[in-house]
N, C-alpha and C positions, 0 to 999 in steps of 0.2 A: 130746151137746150139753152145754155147760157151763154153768154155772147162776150168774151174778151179782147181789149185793146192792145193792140198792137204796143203801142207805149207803155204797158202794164203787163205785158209778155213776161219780162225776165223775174217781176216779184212773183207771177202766176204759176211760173215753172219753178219757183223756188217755194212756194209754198205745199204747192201739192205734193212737188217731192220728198219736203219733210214729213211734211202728213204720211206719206207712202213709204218713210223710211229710206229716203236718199231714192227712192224710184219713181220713175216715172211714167205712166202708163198711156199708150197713145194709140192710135188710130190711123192709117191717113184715107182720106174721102174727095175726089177730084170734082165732087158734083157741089161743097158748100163754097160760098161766095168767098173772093178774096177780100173784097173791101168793101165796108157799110156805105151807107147812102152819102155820109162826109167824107169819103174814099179814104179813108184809115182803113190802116190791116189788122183781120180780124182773126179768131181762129175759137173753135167753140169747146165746149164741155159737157161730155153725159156721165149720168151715174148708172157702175154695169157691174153687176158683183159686187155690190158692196165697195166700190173704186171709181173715182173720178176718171172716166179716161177726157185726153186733149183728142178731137179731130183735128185734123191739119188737112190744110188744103197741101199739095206737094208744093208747093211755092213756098211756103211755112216752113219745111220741116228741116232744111239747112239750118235756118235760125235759131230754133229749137237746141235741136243738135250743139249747134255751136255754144249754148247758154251752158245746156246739159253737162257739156262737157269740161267746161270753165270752173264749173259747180260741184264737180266727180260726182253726177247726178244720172242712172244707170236709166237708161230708155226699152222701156217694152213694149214691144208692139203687140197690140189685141187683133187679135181679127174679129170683126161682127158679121 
């Protein structure tokens, strides 16, 4: 699982969504951490199908959303 910065959020959510064709594929998971050990907010990445999906802790996914949406960047949610 890869582990993305919070200050790297908005290129992270803009790259994957071009990778995915303006979509963006997510998760949300209430059990991963909100903030690494330098208390920055974090939010991770797996590979599932063939597609990057974002976990999001639910503290995350306003911000998200809000990137997403700035972006006209369409949000899917996966279920695992």
């Amino acid at each position: 699982m890869d582990v993305v910065n919070a200050q790297r959020l908005e290129e992270w959510v803009l790259s994957h969504a071009e990778a995915g064709k303006r979509k963006l594929y997510f998760t949300i998971n209430g059990d991963v951490p909100l903030t690494d050990s330098a208390g920055s907010a974090i939010v991770h990445q797996i590979p599932l199908h063939g597609k990057w999906v974002c976990v999001l802790h639910p503290d995350h996914l306003t911000r998200v959303a809000q990137l997403c949406y700035a972006a006209d960047v369409q949000m899917i949610q996966v279920i695992i």
